[in-house]
C-alpha positions in Angstrom: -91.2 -51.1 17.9 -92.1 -47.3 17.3 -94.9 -47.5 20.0 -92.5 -49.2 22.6 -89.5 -46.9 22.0 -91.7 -43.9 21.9 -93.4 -44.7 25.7 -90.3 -46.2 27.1 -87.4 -43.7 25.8 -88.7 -40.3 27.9 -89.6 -42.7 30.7 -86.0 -44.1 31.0 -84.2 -40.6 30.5 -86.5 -39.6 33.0 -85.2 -42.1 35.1 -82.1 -41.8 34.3 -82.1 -37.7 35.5 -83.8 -38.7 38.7 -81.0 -40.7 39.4 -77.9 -38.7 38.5 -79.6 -36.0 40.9 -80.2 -38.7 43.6 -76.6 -40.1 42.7 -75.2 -36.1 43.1 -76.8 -35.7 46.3 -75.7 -39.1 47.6 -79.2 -40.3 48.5 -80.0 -43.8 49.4 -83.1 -43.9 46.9 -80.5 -44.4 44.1 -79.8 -47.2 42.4 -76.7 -48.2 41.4 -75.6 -48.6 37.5 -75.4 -52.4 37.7 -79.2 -52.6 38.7 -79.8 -50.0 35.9 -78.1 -52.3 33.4 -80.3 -55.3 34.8 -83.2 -53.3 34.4 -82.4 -52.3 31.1 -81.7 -55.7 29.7 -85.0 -57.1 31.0 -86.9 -54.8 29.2 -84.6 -55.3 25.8 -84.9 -59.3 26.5 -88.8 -59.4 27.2 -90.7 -56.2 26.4 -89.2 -56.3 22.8 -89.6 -59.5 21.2 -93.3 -59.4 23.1 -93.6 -56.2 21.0 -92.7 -57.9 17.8 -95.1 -61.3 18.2 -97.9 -58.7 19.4 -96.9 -56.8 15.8 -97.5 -60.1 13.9 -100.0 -61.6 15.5 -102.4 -58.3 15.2 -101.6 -57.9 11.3 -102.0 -61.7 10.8 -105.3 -62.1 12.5 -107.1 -58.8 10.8 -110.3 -59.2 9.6 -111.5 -57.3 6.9 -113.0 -53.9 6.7 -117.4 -54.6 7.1 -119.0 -51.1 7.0 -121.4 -50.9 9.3 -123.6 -49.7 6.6 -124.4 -50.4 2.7 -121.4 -47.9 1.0 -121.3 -47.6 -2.8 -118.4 -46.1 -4.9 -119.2 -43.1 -6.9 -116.2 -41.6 -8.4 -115.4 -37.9 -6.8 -116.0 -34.9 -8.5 -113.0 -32.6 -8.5 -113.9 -29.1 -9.8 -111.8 -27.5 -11.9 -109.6 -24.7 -11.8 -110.0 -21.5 -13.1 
């Protein structure tokens, strides 16, 4: 949900500046709030729980870690302080 919020939310403020200015300056390339709210609830309605089955279907179906090499487990040597 992170990853979707994170792309989405400066793309819809975005949005949403372009169109107050467009709105201020009464141009015809702005859409109206009702389309914004359509808009918005597709994405909430569709993008989100696609989000959440792509979220349990990638942690359900991962594999476990090979190496692509033999690795063995020697405990790390921390020096001391002086």
């Amino acid at each position: 949900m992170l990853t979707g919020s994170l792309f989405t939310g400066p793309l819809f403020l975005t949005f949403c500046f372009l169109n107050t200015v467009a709105l201020a300056y009464n141009s015809t390339a702005a859409l109206p709030f009702g389309t914004i709210v359509v808009i918005f609830l597709i994405w909430t309605l569709v993008t989100s729980p696609i989000l959440v089955l792509g979220g349990i279907a990638g942690k359900n179906s991962r594999p476990e870690f090979q190496a692509p090499c033999r690795t063995t487990k020697y405990p790390r040597e921390i020096p001391h302080l002086p």
